[in-house]
SESE-801862 format. One record per residue (C-alpha): residue number from 1; residue in three letters; x, y, z. Coordinates in pm, 1 decimal, decimal comma. Example, Ala and Ser with C-alpha at 12.3 -4.5 7.8 and 13.67 -1.06 7.14 Angstrom:
! residues 2
nudo|vose|u|v|w
1|Ala|1230,0|-450,0|780,0
2|Ser|1367,0|-106,0|714,0
***
This chain:
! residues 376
nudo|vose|u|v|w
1|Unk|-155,6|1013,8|-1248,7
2|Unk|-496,8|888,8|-1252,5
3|Unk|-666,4|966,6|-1548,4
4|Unk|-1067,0|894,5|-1647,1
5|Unk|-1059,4|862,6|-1997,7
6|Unk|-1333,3|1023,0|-2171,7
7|Unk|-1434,4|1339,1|-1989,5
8|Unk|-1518,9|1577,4|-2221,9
9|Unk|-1576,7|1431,4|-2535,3
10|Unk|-1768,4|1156,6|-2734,8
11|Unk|-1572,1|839,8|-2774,0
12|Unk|-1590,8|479,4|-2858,7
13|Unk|-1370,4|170,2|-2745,5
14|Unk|-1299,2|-174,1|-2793,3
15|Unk|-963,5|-219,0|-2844,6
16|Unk|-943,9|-100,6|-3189,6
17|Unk|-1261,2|-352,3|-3252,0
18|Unk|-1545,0|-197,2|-3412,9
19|Unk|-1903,8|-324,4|-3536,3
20|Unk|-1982,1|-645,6|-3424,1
21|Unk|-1698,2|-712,3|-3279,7
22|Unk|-1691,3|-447,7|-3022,1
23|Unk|-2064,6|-551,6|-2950,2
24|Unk|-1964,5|-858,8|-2821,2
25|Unk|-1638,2|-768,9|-2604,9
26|Unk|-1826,5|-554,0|-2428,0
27|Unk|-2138,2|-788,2|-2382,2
28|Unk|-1873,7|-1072,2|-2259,5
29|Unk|-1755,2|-770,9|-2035,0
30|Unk|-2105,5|-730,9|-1919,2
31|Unk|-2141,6|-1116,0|-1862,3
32|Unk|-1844,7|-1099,7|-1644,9
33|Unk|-1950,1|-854,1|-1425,5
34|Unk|-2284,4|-1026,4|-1400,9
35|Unk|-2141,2|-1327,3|-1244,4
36|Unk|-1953,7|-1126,6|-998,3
37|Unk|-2289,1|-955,0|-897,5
38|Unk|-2462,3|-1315,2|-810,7
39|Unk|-2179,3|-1363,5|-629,8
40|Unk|-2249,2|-1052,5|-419,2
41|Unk|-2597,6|-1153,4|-443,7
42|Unk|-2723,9|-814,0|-559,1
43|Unk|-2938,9|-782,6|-915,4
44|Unk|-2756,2|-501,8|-1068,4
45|Unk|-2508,3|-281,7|-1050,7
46|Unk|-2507,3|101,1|-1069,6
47|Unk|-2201,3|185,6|-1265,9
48|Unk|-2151,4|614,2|-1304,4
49|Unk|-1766,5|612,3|-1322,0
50|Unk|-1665,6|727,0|-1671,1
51|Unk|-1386,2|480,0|-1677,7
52|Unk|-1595,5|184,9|-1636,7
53|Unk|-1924,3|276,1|-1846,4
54|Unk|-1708,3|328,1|-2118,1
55|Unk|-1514,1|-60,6|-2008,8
56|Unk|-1850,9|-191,7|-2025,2
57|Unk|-2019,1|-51,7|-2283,5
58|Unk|-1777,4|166,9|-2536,6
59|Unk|-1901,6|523,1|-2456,3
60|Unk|-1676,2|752,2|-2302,3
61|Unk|-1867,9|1133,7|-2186,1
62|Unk|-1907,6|1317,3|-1882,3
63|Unk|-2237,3|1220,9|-1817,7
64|Unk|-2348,8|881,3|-1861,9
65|Unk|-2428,5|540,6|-1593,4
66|Unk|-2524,1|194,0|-1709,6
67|Unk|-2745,1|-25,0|-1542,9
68|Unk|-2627,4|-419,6|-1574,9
69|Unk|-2861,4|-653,1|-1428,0
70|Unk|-2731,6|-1011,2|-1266,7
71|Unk|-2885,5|-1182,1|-1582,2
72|Unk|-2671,0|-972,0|-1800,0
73|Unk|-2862,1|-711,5|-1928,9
74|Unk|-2801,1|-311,6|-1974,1
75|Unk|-2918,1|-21,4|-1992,1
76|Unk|-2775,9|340,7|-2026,4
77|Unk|-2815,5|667,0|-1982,4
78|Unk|-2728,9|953,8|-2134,1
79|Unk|-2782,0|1311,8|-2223,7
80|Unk|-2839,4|1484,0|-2579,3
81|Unk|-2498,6|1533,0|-2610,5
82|Unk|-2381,0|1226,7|-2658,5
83|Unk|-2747,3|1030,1|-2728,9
84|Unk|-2657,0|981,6|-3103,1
85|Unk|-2373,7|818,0|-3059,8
86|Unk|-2439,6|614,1|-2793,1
87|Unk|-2769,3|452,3|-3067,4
88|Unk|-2486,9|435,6|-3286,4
89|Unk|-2228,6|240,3|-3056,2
90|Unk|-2371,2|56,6|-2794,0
91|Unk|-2532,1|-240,6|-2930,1
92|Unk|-2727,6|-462,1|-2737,5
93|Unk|-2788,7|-232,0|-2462,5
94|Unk|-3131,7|-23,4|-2415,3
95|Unk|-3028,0|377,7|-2445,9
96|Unk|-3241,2|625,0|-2252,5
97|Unk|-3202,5|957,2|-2286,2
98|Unk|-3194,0|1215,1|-1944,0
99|Unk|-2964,9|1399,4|-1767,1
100|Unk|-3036,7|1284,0|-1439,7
101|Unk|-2882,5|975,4|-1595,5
102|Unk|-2850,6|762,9|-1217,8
103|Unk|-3182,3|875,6|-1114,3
104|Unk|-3340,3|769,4|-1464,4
105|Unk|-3171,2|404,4|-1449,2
106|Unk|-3304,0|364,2|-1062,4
107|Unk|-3663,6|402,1|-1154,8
108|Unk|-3657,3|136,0|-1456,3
109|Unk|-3420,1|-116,5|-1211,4
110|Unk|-3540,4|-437,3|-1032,8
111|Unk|-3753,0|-273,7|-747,6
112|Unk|-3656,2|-292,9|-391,6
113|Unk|-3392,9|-551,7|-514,1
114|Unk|-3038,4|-467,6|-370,4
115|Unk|-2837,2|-265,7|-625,6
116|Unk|-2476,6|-234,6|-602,4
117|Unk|-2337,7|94,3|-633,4
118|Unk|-1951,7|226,6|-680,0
119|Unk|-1819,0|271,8|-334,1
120|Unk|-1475,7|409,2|-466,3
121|Unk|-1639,2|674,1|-698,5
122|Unk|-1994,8|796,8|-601,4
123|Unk|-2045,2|1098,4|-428,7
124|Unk|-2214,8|1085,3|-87,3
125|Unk|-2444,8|1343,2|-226,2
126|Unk|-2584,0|1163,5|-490,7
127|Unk|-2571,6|836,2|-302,3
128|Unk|-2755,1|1008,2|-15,2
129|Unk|-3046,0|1129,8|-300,3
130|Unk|-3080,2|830,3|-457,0
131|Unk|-3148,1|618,4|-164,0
132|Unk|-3392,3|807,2|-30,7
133|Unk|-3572,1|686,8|-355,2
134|Unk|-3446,0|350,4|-347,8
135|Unk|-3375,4|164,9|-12,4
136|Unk|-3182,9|-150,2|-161,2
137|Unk|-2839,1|50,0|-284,1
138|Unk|-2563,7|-100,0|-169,7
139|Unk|-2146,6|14,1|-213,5
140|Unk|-1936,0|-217,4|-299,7
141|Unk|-1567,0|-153,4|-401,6
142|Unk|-1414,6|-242,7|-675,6
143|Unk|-1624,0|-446,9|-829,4
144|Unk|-1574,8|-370,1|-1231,9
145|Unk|-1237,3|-277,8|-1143,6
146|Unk|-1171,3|-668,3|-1053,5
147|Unk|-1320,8|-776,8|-1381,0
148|Unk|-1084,5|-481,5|-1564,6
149|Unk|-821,4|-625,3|-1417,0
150|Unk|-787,8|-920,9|-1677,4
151|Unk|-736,5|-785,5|-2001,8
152|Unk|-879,7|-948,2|-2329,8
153|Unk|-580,1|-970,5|-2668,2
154|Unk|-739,6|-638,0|-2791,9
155|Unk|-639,3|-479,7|-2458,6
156|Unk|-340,5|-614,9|-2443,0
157|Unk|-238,2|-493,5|-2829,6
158|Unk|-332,3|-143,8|-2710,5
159|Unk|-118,6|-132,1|-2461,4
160|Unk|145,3|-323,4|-2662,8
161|Unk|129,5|-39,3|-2925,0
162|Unk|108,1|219,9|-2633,8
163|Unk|479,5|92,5|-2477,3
164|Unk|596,5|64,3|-2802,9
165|Unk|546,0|464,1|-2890,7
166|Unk|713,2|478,6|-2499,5
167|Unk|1005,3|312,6|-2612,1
168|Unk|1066,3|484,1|-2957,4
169|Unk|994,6|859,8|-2743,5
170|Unk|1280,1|777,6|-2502,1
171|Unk|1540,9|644,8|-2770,0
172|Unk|1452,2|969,0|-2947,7
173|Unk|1466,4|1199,8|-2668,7
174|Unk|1752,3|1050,0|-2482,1
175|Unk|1993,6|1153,5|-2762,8
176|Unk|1894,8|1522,1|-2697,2
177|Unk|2022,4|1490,8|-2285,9
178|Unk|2358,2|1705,7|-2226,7
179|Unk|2436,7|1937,9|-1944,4
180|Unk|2248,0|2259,0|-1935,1
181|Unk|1905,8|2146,9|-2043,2
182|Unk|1670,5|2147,2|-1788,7
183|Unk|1428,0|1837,4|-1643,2
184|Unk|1132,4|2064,4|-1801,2
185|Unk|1273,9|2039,0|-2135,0
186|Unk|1334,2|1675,7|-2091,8
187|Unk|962,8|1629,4|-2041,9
188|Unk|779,9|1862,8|-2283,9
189|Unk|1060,4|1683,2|-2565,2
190|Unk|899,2|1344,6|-2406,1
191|Unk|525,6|1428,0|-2456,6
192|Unk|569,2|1624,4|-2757,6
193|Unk|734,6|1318,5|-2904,4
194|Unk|462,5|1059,3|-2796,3
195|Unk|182,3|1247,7|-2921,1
196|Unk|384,1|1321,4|-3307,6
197|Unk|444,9|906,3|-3246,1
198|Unk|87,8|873,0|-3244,1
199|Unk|-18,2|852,2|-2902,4
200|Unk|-407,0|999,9|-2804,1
201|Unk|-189,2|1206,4|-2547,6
202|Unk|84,0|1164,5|-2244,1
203|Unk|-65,7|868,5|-1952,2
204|Unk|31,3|1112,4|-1736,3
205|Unk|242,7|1372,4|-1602,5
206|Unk|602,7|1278,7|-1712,4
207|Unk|881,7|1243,1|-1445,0
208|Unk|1204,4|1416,5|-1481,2
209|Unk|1425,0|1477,8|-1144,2
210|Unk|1819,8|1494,6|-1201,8
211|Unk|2075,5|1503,2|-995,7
212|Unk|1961,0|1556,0|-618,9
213|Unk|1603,8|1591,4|-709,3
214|Unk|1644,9|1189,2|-856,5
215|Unk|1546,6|1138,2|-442,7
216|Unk|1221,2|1249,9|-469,1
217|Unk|1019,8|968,2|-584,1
218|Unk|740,5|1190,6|-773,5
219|Unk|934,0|1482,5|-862,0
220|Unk|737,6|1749,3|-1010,3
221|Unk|968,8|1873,2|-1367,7
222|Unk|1162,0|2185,3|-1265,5
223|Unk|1371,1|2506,1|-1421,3
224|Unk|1696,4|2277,5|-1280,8
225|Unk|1987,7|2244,6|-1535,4
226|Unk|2134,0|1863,7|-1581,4
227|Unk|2485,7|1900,9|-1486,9
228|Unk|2747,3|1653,9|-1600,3
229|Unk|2775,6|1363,4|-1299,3
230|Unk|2355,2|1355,9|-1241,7
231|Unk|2137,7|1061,9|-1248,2
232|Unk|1879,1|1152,3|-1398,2
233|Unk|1542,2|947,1|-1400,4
234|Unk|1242,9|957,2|-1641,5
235|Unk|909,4|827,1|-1569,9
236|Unk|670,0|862,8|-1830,0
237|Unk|441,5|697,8|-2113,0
238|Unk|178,3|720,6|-2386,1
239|Unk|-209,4|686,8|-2389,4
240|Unk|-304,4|477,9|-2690,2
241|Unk|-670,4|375,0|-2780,4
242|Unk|-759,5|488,3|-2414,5
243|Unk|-483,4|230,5|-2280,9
244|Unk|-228,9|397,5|-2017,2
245|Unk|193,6|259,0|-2111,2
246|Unk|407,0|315,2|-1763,0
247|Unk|819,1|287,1|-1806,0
248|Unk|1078,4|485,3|-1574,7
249|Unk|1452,0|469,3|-1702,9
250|Unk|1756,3|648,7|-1489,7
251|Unk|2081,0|746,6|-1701,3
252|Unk|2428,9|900,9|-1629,7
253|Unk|2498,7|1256,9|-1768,5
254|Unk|2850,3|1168,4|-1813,8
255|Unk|3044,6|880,5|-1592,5
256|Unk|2888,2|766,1|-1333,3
257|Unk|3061,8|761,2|-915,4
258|Unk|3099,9|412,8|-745,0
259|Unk|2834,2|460,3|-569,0
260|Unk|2572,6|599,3|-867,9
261|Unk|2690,6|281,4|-1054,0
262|Unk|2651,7|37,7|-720,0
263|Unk|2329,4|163,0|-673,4
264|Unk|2187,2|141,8|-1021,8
265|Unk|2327,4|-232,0|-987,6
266|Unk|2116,4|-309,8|-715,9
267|Unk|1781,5|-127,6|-830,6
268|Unk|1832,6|-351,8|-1182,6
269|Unk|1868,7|-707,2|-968,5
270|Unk|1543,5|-597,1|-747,2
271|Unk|1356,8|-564,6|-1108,3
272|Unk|1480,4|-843,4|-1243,4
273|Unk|1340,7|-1018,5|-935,2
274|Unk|1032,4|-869,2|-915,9
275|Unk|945,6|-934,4|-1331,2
276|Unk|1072,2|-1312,6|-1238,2
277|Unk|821,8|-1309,0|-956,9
278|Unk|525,0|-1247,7|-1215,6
279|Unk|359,2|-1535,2|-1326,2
280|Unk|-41,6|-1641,5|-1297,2
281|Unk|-77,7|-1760,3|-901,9
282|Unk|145,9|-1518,3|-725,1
283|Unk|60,8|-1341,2|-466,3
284|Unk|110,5|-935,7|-476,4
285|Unk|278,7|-975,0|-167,2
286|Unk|521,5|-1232,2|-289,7
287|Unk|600,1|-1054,7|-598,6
288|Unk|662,4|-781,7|-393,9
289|Unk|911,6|-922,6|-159,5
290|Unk|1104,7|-1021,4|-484,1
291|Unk|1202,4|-696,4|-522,0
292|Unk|1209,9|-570,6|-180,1
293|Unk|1433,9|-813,1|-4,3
294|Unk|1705,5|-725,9|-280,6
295|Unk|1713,9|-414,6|-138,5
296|Unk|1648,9|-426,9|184,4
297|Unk|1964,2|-687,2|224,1
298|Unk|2208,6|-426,4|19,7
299|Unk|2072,2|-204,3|333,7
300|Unk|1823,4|2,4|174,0
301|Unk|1482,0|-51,2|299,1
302|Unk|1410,3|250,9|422,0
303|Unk|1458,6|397,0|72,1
304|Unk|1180,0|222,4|-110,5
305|Unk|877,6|359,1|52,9
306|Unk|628,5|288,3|-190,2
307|Unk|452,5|-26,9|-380,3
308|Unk|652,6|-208,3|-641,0
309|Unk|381,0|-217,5|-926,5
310|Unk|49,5|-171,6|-987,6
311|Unk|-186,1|-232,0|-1267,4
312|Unk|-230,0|-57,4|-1592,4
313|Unk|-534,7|-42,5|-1852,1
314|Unk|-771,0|248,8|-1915,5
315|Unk|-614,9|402,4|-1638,0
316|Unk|-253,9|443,5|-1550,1
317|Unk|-340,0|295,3|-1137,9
318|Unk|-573,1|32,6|-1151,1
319|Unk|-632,3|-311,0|-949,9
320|Unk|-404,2|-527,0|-884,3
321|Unk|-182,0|-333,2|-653,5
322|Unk|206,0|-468,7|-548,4
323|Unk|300,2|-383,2|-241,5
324|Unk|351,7|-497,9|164,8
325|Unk|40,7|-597,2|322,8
326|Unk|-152,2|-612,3|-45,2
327|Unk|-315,7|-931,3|-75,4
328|Unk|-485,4|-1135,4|-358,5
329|Unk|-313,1|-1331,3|-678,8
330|Unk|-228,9|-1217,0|-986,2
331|Unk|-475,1|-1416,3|-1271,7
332|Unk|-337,7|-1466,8|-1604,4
333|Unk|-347,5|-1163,0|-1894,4
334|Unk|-288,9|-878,7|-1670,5
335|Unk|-62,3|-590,1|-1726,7
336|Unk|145,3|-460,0|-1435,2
337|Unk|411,8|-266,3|-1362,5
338|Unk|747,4|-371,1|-1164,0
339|Unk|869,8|-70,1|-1042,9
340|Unk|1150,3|-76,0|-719,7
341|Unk|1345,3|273,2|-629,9
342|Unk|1620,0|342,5|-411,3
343|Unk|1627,8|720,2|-273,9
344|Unk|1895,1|882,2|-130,4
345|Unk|1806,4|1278,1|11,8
346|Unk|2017,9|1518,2|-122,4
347|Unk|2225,0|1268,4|-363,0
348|Unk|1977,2|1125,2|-552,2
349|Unk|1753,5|822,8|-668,3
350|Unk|1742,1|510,1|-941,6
351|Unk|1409,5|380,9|-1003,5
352|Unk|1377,9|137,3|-1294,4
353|Unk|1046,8|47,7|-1467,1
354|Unk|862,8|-182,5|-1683,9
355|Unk|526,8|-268,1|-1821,4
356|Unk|446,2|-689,8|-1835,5
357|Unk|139,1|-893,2|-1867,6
358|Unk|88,9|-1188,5|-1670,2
359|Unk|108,2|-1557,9|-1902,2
360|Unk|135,7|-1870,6|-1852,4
361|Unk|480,2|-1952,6|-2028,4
362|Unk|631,4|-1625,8|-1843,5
363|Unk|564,1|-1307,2|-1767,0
364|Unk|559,6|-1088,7|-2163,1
365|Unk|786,6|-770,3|-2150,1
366|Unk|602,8|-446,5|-2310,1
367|Unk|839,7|-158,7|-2262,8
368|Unk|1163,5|-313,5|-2425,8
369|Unk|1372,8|-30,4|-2379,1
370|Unk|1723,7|-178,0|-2220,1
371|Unk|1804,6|-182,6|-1907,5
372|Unk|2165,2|-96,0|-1891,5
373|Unk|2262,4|212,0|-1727,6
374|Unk|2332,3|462,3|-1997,1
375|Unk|2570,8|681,3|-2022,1
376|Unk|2529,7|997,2|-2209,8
***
């Protein structure tokens, strides 16, 4: 579902900030990532992943790197394509023009100082050129991610507006769900009505498996007709201002069995656990276990194989991660996703899913669509 905004085209971001404004979010953004290079006691940082230069400085294109030294000062790179508006948009930050836009940022960096590079993102090709020229780089992993990971209010409002156009696509959609229709329909109906709601575009792939195909956790949308008695699940959401929305809601096509109802039961108490379990402090293995121990008491653990949550921001997976063996503590302001799914082969599957941020008074609830089983 990953997706790195701003591939092909020219765009600016802030949160819906412009002017000064935006200058100064993304020079605090810069600041931020300057402490966190002292504290790897490097003097810049290499950044080339589209998804972060635009984070730091506000220009998404396929072919761009920023330089940020420890001291909190930038420079970028770009190509003629997108020189104008990066004059235009990136104030406070030096703009050279070249396409060898890594390269060009090495040779006006802090000498033989040790430069921290993208371990996650930079290809061993170009990381095997450009320290043949310069002996200090360094990888290190995930370093802007960890500063993306706390989201500022403008953020936050993006993806606020982002659920919200989630939520009114389902209640619109859902209405439209009888027998015969098939999980492909389901999901064009779902984008097509996020994007006429305003969205910049789907977050990702949507989700639709019914009946028997509700087992496969990432079930690739299929010719298969809903038939009266399914489950069928939905995992989807809109891309707003750059900012990814995640929600996954599983209804009845007609009355539900004992045991469809039984087990929606017990996937709604694991999520209610696990969106309890948020709160500044925790630990991503605690909120984790939340959710997890729900189910693996009703006798289920083997059926939720993967993570409960994960982050969401300018792209739909980002740091922090929920899940066994993840480690770390959630900090306050930062959106997640609580996510638990039980999976039965060949019967089928419940996962339920929301979108939160982190606070201090209690965890705030983005996707608001209810969580009562439906029945259609």
């Amino acid at each position: 579902m990953t997706d790195a905004a701003g591939t092909h085209a020219a765009e600016t971001h802030a949160a819906g900030t412009t002017g000064a404004g935006a200058a100064a979010i993304h020079a605090a953004r810069r600041a931020r990532l300057a402490g966190a290079l002292r504290e790897h006691e490097a003097a810049a940082a290499l950044v080339t992943w589209p998804v972060n230069v635009r984070y730091l400085t506000g220009l998404g294109s396929s072919n761009a790197a920023v330089l940020v030294t420890a001291t909190g000062e930038a420079a970028l790179a770009t190509d003629s394509r997108y020189l104008e508006t990066a004059q235009a948009v990136c104030s406070g930050v030096e703009v050279i023009e070249d396409r060898d836009v890594a390269g060009a940022l090495l040779k006006r960096g802090p000498g033989a100082a040790r430069i921290a590079v993208e371990a996650d993102h930079m290809p061993v090709g170009l990381f095997q050129r450009l320290s043949a020229e310069h002996a200090g780089l360094g990888p290190v992993g995930g370093l802007v991610e960890a500063v993306r990971a706390v989201k500022d209010e403008g953020e936050i409002a993006a993806l606020r507006r982002a659920c919200a156009i989630t939520d009114e696509a389902f209640s619109l959609v859902v209405e439209r769900i009888t027998p015969g229709v098939t999980e492909r329909e389901i999901a064009r109906w779902l984008e097509a009505a996020m994007v006429e709601l305003g969205a910049d575009k789907p977050a990702f792939d949507s989700i639709v498996a019914s009946g028997p195909n509700g087992s496969i956790p990432h079930h690739s949308p299929s010719d298969r007709q809903v038939e009266r008695g399914d489950l069928v699940t939905m995992d989807f959401g809109a891309r707003y201002d750059g900012y990814h929305a995640d929600m996954t809601r599983t209804v009845a096509v007609g009355p539900p069995a004992a045991w469809q109802r039984d087990l929606y039961d017990l996937v709604r108490q694991a999520q209610r656990a696990g969106r309890h379990a948020v709160r500044p402090g925790a630990t991503a293995h605690e909120v984790d276990a939340a959710a997890r121990d729900v189910i693996a008491e009703a006798g289920h653990a083997e059926r939720f194989g993967h993570g409960l949550g994960h982050g969401v921001g300018l792209e739909i997976h980002e740091l922090p991660f929920l899940g066994p063996g993840r480690t770390g503590r959630l900090e306050d302001r930062v959106p997640i996703t609580v996510e638990p799914g039980v999976y039965l082969p060949g019967r089928g599957g419940v996962r339920i899913e929301d979108t939160l941020v982190t606070r201090g008074d209690g965890p705030e609830l983005l996707t608001l669509t209810t969580k009562e089983l439906l029945v259609l």
